[in-house]
N, CA, C and O atoms as CSV, one atom per row, in Angstrom:
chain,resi,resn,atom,element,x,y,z
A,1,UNK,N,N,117.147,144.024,91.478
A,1,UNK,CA,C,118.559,144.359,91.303
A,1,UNK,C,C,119.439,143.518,92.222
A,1,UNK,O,O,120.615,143.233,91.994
A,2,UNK,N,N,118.731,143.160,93.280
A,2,UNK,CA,C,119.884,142.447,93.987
A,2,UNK,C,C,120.238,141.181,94.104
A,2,UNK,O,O,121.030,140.719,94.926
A,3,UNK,N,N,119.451,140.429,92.999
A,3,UNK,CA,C,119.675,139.031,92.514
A,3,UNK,C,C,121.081,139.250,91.740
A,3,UNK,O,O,121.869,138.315,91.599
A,4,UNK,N,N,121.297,140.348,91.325
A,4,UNK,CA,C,122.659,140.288,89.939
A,4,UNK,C,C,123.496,141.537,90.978
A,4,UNK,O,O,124.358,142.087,90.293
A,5,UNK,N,N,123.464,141.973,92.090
A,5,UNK,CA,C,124.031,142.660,92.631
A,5,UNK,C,C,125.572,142.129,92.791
A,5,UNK,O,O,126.496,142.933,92.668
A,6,UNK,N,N,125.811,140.780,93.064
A,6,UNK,CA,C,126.540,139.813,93.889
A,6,UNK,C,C,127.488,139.159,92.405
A,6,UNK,O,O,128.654,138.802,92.574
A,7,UNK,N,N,126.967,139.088,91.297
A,7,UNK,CA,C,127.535,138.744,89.636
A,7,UNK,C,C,128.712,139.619,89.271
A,7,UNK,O,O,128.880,140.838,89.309
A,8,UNK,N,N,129.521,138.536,88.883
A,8,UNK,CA,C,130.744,139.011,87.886
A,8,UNK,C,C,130.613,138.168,86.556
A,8,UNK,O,O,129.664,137.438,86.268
A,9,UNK,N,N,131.948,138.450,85.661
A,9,UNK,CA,C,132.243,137.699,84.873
A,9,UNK,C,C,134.122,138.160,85.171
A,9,UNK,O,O,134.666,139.030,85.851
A,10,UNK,N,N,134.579,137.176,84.357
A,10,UNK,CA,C,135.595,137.533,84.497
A,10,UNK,C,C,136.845,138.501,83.784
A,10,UNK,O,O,137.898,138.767,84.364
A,11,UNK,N,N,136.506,138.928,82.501
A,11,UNK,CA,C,136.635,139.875,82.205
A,11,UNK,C,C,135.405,139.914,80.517
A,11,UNK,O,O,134.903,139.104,79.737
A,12,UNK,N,N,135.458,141.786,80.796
A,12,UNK,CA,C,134.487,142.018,79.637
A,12,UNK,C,C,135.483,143.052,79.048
A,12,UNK,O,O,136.355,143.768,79.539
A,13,UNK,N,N,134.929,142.809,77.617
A,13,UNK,CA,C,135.790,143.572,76.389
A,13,UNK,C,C,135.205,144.937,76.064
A,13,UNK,O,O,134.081,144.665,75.643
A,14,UNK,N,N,135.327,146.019,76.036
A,14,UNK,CA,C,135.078,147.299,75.793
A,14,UNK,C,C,135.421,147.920,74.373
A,14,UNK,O,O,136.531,147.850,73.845
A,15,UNK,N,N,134.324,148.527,73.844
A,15,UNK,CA,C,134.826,149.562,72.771
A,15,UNK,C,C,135.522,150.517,73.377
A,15,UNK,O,O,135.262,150.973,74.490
A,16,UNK,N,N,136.699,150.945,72.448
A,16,UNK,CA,C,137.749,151.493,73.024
A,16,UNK,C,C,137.552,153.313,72.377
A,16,UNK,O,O,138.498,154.088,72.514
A,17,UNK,N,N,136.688,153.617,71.935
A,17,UNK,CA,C,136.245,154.902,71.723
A,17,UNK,C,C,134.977,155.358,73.215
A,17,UNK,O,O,135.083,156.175,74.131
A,18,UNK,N,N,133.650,154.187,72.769
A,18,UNK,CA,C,132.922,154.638,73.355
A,18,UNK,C,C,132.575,153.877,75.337
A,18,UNK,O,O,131.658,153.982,76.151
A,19,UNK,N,N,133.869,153.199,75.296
A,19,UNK,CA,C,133.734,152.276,76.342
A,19,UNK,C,C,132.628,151.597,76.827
A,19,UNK,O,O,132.444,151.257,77.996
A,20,UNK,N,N,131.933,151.424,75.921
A,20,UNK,CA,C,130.661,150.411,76.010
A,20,UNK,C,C,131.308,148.861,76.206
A,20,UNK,O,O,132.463,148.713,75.809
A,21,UNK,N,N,130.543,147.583,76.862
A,21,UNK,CA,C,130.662,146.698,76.751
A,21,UNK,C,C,130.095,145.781,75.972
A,21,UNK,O,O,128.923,145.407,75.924
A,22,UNK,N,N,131.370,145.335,75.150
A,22,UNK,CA,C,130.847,144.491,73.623
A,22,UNK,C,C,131.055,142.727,74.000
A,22,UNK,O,O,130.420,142.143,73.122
A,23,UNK,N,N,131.510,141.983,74.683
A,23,UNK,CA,C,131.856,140.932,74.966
A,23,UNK,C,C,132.564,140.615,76.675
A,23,UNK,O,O,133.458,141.128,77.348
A,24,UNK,N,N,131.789,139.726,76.819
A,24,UNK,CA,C,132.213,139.013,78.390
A,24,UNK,C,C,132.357,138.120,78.152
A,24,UNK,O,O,131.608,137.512,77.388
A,25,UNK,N,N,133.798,137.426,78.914
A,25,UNK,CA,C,134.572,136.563,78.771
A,25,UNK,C,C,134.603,135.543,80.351
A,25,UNK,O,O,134.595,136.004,81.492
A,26,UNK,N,N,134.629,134.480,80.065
A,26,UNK,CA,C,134.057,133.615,81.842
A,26,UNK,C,C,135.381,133.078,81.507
A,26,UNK,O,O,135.840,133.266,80.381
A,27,UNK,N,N,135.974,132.479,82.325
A,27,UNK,CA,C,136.721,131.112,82.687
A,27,UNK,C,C,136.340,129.928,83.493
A,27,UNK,O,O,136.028,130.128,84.667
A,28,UNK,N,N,136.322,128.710,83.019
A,28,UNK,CA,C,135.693,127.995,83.850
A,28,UNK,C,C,136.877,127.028,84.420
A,28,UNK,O,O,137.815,126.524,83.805
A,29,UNK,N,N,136.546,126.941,85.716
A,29,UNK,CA,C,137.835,126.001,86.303
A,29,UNK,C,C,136.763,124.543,87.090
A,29,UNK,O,O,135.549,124.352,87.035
A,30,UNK,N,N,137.308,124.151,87.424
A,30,UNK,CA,C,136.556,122.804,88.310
A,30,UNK,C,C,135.210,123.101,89.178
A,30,UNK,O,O,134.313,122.267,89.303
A,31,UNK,N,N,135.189,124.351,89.737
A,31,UNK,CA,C,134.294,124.754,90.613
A,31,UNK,C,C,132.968,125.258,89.561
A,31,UNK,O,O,131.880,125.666,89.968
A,32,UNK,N,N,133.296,125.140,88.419
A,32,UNK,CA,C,131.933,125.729,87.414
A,32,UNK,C,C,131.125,123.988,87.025
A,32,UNK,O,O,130.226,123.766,86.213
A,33,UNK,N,N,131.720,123.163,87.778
A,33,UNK,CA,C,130.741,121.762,88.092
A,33,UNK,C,C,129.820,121.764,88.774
A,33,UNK,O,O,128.742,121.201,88.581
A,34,UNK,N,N,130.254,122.600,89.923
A,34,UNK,CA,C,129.266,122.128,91.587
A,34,UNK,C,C,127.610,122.567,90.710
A,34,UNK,O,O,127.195,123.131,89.697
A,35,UNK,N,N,127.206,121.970,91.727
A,35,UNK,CA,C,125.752,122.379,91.080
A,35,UNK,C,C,125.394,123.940,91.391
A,35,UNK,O,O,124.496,124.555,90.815
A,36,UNK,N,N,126.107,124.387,92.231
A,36,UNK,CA,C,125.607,126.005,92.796
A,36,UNK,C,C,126.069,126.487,92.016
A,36,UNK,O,O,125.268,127.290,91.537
A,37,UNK,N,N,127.068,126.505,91.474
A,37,UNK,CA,C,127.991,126.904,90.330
A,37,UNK,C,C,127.513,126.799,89.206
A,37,UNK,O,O,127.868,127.791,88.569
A,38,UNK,N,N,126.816,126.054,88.517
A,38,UNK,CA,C,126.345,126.017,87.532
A,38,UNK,C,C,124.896,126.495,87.083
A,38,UNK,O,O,124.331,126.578,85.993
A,39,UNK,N,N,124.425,126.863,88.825
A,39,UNK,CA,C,123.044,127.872,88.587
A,39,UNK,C,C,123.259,129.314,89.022
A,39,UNK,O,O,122.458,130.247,88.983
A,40,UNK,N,N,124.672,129.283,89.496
A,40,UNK,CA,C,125.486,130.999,88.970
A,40,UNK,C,C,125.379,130.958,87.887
A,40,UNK,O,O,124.497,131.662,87.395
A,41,UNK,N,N,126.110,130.228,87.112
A,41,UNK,CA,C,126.028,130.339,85.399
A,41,UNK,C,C,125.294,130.636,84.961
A,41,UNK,O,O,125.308,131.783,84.514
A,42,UNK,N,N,124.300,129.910,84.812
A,42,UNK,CA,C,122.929,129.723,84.182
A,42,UNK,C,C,122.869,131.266,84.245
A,42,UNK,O,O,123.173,132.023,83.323
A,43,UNK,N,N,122.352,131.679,85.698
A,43,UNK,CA,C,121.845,133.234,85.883
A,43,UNK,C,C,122.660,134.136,85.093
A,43,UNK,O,O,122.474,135.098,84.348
A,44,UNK,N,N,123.412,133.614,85.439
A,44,UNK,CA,C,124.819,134.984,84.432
A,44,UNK,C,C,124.446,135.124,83.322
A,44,UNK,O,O,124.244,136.263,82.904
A,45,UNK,N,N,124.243,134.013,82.515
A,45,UNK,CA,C,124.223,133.746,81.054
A,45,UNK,C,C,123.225,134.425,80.606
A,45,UNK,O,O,123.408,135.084,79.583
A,46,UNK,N,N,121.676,134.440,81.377
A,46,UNK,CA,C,120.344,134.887,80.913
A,46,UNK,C,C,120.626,136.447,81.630
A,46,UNK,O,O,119.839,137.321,81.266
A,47,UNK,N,N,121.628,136.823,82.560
A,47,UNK,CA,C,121.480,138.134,82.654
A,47,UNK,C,C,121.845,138.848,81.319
A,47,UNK,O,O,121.213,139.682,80.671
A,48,UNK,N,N,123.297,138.151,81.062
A,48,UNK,CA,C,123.706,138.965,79.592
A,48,UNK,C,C,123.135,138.587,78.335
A,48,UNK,O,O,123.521,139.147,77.309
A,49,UNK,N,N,122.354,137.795,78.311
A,49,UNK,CA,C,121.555,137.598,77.330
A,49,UNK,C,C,120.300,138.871,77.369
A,49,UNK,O,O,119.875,139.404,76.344
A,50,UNK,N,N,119.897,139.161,78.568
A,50,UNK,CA,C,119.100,140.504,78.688
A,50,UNK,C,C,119.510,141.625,78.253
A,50,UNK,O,O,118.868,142.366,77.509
A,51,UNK,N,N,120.766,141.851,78.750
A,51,UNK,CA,C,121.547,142.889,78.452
A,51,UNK,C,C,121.976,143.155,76.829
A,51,UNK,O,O,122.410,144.254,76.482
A,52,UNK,N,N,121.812,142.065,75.903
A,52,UNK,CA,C,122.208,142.007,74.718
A,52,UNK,C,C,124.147,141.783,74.344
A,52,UNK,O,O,124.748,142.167,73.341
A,53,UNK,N,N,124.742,140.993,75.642
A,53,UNK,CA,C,125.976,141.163,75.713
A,53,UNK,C,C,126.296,139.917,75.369
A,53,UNK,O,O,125.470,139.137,75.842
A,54,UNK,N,N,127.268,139.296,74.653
A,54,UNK,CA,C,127.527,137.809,74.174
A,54,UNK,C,C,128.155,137.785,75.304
A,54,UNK,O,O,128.492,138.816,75.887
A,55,UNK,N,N,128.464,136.179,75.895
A,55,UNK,CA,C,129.497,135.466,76.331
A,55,UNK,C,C,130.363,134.453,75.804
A,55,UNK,O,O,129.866,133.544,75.139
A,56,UNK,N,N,131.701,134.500,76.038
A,56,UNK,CA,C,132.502,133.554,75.616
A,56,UNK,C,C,133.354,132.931,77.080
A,56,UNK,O,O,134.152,133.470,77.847
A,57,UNK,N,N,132.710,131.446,77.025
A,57,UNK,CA,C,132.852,130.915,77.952
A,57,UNK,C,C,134.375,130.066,77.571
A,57,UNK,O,O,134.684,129.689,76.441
A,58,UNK,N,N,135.247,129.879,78.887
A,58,UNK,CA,C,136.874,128.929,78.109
A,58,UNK,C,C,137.157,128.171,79.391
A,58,UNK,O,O,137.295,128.568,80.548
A,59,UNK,N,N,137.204,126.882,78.811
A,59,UNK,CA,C,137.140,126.042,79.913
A,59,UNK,C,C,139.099,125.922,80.301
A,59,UNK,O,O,140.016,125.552,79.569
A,60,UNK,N,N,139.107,126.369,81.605
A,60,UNK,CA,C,140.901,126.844,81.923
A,60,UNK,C,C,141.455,125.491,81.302
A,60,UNK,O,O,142.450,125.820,80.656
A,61,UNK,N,N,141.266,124.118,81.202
A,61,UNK,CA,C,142.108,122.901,80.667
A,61,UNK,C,C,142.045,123.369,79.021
A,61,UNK,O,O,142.922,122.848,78.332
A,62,UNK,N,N,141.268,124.133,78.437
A,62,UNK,CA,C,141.851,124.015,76.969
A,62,UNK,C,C,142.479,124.651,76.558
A,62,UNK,O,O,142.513,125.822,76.937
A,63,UNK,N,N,143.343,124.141,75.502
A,63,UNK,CA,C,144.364,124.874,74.482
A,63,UNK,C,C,144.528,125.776,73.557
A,63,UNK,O,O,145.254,125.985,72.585
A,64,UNK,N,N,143.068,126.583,74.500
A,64,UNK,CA,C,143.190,127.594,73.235
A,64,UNK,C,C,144.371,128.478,73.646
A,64,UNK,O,O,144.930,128.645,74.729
A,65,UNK,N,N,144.583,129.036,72.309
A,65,UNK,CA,C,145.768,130.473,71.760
A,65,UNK,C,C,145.402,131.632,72.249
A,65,UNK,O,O,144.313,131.733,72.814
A,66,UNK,N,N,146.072,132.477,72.143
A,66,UNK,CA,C,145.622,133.560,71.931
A,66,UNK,C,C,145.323,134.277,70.326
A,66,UNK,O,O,144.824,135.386,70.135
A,67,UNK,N,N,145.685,133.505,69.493
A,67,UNK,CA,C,145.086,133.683,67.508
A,67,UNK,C,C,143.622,132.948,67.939
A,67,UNK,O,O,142.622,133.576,67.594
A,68,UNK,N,N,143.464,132.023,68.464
A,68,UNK,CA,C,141.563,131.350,68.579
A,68,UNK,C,C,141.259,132.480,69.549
A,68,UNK,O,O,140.911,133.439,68.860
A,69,UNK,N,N,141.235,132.764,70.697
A,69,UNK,CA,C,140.644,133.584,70.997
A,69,UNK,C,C,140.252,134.577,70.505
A,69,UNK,O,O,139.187,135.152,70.728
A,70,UNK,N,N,141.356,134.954,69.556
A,70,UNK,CA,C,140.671,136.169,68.688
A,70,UNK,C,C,140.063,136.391,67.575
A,70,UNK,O,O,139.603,137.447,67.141
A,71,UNK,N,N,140.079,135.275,67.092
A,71,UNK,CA,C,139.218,134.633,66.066
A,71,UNK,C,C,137.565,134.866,66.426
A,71,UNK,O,O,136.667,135.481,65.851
A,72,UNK,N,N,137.637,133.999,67.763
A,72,UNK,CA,C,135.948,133.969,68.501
A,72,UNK,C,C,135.365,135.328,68.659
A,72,UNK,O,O,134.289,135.765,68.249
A,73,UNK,N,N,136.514,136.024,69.493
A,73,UNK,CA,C,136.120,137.689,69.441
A,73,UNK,C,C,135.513,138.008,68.138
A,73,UNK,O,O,134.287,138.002,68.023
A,74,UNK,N,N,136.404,138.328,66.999
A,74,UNK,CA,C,135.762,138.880,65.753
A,74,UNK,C,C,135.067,138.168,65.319
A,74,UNK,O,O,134.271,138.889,64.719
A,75,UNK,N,N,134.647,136.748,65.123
A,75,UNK,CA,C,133.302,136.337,65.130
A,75,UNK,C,C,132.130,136.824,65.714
A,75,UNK,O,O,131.038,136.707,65.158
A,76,UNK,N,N,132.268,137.304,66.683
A,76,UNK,CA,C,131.137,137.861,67.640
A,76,UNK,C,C,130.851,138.762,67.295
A,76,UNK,O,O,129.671,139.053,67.101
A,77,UNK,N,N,132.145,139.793,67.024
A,77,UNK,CA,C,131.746,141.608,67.083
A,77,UNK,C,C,131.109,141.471,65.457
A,77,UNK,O,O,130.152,142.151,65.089
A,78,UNK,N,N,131.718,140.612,64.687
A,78,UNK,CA,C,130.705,140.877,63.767
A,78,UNK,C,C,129.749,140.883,63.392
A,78,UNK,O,O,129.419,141.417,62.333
A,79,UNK,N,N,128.917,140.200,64.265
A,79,UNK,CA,C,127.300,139.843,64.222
A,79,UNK,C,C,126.525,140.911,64.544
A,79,UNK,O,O,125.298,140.803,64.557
C-alpha cells in the first residue's frame, strides 16, 4: 500500500448517484518529462489500470475544448 500511498491524479470523474469513480483525468505540464516523472506516470497508469479506472491524460499546451473533452469522456463511459 505504500508504494501508491504518496499518488494522485489530478482530477477523477464520479458517478453522480453512486459516487463511484468512473474516469481520472492527469494534466501534463513540462515536469511530466523528467525521467522521475515519467516513472510516476508509468506507476499511476498500471495502478488504474488495476483498479479498472481509465485515464485521460491532456497535455496543458493543447487546444483542447471543453466539447473534445467531452467527447473523450463519453467515449470512455461507454465502453
Amino acid at each position: 500500500f505504500r508504494h501508491i500511498d504518496e499518488k494522485s491524479v489530478d482530477f477523477v470523474l464520479c458517478d453522480k448517484i453512486s459516487l463511484s469513480p468512473q474516469i481520472a483525468i492527469e494534466l501534463d505540464d513540462q515536469s511530466h518529462e523528467r525521467a522521475d516523472r515519467k516513472k510516476r506516470d508509468e506507476e499511476v497508469k498500471r495502478i488504474l489500470e488495476m483498479a479498472g479506472l481509465p485515464l485521460i491524460r491532456i497535455d496543458n499546451n493543447s487546444r483542447l475544448g471543453p466539447a473534445e473533452l467531452a467527447q473523450k469522456i463519453k467515449e470512455i463511459l461507454k465502453k
